[in-house]
C-alpha positions as CSV (number, residue, x, y, z in Angstrom):
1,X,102.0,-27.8,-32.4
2,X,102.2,-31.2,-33.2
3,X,105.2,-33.3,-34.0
4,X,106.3,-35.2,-36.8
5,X,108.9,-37.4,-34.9
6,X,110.8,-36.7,-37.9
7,X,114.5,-35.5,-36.6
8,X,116.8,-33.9,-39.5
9,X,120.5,-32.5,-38.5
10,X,121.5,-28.9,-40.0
11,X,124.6,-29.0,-42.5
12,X,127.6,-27.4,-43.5
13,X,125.5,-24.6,-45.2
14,X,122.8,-24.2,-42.6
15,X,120.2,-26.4,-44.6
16,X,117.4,-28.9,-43.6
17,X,116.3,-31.0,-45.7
18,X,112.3,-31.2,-46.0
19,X,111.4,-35.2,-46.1
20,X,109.0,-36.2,-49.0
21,X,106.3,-37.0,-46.8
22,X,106.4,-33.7,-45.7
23,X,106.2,-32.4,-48.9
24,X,103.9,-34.3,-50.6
25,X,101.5,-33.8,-47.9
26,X,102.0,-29.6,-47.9
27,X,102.0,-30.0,-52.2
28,X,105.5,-28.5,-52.1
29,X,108.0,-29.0,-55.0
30,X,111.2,-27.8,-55.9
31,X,112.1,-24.1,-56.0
32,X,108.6,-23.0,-54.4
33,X,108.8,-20.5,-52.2
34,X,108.7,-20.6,-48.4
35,X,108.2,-18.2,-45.8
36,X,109.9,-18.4,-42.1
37,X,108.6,-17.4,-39.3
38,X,109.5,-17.2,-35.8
39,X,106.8,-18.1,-32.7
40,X,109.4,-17.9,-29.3
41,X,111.9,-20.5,-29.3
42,X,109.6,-22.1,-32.6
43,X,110.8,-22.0,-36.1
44,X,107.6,-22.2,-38.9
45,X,108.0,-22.6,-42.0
46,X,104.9,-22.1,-44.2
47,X,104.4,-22.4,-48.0
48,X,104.3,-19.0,-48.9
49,X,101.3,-17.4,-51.3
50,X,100.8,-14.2,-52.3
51,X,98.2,-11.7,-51.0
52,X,96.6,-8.7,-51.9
53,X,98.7,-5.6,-51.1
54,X,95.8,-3.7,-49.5
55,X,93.4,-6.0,-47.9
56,X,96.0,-9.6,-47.6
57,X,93.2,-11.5,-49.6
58,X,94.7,-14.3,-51.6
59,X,92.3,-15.4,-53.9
60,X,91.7,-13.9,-57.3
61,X,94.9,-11.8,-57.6
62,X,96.1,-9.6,-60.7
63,X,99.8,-8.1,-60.9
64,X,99.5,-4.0,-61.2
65,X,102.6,-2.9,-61.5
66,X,104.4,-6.0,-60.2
67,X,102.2,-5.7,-56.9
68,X,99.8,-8.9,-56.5
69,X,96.4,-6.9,-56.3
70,X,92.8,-8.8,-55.9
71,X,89.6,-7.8,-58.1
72,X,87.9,-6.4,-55.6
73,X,90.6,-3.6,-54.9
74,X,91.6,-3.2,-58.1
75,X,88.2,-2.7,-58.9
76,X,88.2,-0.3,-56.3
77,X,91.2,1.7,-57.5
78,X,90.0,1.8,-61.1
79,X,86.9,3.7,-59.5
80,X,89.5,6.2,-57.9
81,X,91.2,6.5,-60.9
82,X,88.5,7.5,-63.1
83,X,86.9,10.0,-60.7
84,X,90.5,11.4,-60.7
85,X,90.3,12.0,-64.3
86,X,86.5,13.1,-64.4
87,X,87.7,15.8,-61.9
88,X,90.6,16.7,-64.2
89,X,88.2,17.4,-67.1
């Protein structure tokens, strides 16, 4: 891990604030999401992006039923969705 030799105190509320270079570097802006994680006595934070439900891809995602989804599965369970219906018939 390397270090910024950035130092930021926590306030009142339990906040940090992010510095700019930080930010601009990472492409974060206001209100995106960020995931935390927790490495032994490290705290990460990491942009956070969604994957796929099924396999964790992240690139070419669809929402079904409010579940981020990539072609590839959905594709997949639109094959298992018609053979369930061919079999019904």
């Amino acid at each position: 891990m390397k270090s910024t030799g950035i130092i930021r105190k926590i306030d009142e509320l339990g906040r940090v604030v992010i510095p700019i270079e930080l930010r601009n570097k990472f492409n974060l802006s206001e209100k995106d999401p960020i995931e935390i994680y927790v490495d032994g006595t490290s705290i990460i934070l990491k942009k956070y992006e969604s994957n796929c439900v099924f396999c964790g891809k992240s690139e070419e995602l669809r929402e079904y039923k409010d579940k981020p989804i990539c072609m590839n599965c959905l594709k997949k369970l639109s094959t298992l969705t018609e053979k369930k219906k061919k079999h019904k018939e």
